[in-house]
C-alpha positions as CSV (number, residue, x, y, z in Angstrom):
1,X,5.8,9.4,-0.3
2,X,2.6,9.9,-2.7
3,X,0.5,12.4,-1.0
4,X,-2.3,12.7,-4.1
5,X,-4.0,9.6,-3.0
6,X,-7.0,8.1,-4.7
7,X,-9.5,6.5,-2.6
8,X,-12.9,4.6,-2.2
9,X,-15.3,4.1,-0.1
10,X,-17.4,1.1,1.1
11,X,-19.9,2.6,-1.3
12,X,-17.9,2.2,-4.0
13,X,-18.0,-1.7,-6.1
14,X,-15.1,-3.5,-7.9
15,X,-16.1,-2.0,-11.1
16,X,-15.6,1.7,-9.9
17,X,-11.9,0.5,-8.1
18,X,-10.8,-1.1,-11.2
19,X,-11.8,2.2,-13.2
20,X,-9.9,4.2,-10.9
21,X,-7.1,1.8,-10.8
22,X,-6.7,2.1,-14.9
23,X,-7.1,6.1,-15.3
24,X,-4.9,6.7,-12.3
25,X,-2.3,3.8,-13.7
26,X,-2.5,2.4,-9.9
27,X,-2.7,-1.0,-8.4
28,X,-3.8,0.0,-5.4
29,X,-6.1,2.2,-3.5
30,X,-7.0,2.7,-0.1
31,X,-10.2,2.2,1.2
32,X,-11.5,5.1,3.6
33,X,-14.8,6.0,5.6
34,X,-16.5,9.2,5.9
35,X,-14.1,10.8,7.9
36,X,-11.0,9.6,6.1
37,X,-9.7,7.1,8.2
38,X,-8.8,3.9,6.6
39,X,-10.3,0.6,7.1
40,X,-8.7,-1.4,4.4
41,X,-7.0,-1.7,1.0
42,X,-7.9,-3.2,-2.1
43,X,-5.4,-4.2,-4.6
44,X,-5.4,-5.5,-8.4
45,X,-4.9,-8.6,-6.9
46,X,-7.9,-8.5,-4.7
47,X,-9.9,-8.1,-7.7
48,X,-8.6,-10.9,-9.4
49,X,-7.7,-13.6,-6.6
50,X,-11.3,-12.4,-4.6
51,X,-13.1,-10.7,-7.3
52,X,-12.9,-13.0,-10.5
53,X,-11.6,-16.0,-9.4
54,X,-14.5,-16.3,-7.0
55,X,-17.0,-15.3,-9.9
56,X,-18.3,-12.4,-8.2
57,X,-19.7,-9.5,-10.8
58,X,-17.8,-6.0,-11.3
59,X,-20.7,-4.9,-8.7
60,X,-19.9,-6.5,-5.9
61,X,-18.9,-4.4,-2.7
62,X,-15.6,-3.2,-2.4
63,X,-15.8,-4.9,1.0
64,X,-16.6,-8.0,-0.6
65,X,-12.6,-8.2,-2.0
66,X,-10.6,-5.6,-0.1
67,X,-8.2,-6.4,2.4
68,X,-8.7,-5.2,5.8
69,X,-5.6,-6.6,7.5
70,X,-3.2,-3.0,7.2
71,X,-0.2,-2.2,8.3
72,X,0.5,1.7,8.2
73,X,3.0,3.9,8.6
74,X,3.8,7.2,10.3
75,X,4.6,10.5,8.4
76,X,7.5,10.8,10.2
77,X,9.1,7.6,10.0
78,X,12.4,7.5,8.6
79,X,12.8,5.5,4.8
80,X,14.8,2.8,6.9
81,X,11.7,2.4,9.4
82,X,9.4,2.5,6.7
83,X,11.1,0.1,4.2
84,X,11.8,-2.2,7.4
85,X,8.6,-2.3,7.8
86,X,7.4,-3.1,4.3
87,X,10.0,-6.1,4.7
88,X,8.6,-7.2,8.1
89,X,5.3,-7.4,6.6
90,X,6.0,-8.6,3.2
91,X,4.4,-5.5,1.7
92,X,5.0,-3.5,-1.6
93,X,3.0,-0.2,-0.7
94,X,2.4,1.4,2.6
95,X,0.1,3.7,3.5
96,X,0.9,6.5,5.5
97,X,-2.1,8.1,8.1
98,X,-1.8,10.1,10.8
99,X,-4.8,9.8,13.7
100,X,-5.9,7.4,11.6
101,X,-6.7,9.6,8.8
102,X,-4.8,8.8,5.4
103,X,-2.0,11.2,4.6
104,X,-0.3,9.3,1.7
105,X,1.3,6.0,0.6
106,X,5.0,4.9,0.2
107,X,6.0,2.4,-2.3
108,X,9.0,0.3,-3.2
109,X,9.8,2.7,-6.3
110,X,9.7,5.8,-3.8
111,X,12.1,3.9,-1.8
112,X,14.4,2.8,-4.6
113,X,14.4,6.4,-6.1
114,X,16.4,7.4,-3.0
115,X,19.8,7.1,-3.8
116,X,21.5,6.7,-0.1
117,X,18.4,3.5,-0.2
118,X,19.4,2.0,-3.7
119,X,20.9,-1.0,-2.6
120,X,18.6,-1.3,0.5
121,X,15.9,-1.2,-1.9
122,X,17.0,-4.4,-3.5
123,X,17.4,-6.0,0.1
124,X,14.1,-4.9,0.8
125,X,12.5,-6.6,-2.2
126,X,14.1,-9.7,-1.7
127,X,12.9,-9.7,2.1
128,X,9.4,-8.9,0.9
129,X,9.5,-12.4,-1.4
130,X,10.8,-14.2,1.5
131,X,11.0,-13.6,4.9
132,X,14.8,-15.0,5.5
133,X,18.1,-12.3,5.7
134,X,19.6,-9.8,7.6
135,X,18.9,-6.0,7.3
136,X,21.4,-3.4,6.5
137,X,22.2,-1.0,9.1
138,X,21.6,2.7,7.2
139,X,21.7,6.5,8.4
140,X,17.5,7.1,9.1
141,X,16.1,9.6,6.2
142,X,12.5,10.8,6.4
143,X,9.9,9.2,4.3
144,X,8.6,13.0,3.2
């Protein structure tokens, strides 16, 4: 898991994500309130698919493009609950909180570097692309 997270706020437009984005070679970044909670994600995607494609300017609202469907995890979730539920959901990065309040973000590469979860990792992927398969039974591993 990622713990050095960047982040926005609703404050924040497309053009500042998309800065932060390239200098932190990320293509995604949690969207947070004052308190650090988060309220929703905004990908590169968004900004293409929601952001360009719609014609909207680099200074339109983050909340404008973001996605504010999440799924989360838990820090203590195991890699096998955590890359389950990245299949469940058809999802490539999850973020991590705990009370709410971001704590980090687990990817598909954090996954794959574990070597007990290489060939899961593959499963996993192919689950994200399409929802059909059966899961592997593994030992459970932490995500920290």
């Amino acid at each position: 898991m990622t713990t050095n997270v960047e982040t926005v706020t609703l404050k924040d437009n497309v053009y500042e994500v998309a800065v932060k984005m390239r200098d932190h070679n990320v293509g995604i970044i949690p969207v947070v309130d004052e308190a650090n909670h988060v309220i929703g994600l905004i990908t590169d995607r968004d900004i293409v698919i929601r952001g360009l494609a719609e014609k909207r300017e680099g200074s339109a609202s983050v909340e404008q493009v973001m996605s504010n469907s999440l799924v989360v995890g838990r820090p203590d979730m195991t890699v096998k609950e955590a890359s389950q539920l990245m299949a469940d959901n058809q999802i490539r990065r999850l973020p991590v909180t705990e009370n709410g309040k971001l704590v980090g973000i687990v990817a598909m590469a954090d996954i794959a570097r574990e070597e007990e979860f290489i060939s899961q990792s593959g499963q996993v992927i192919s689950e994200i692309s399409e929802t059909t398969g059966e899961h592997r039974s593994e030992q459970p591993r932490n995500i920290q």
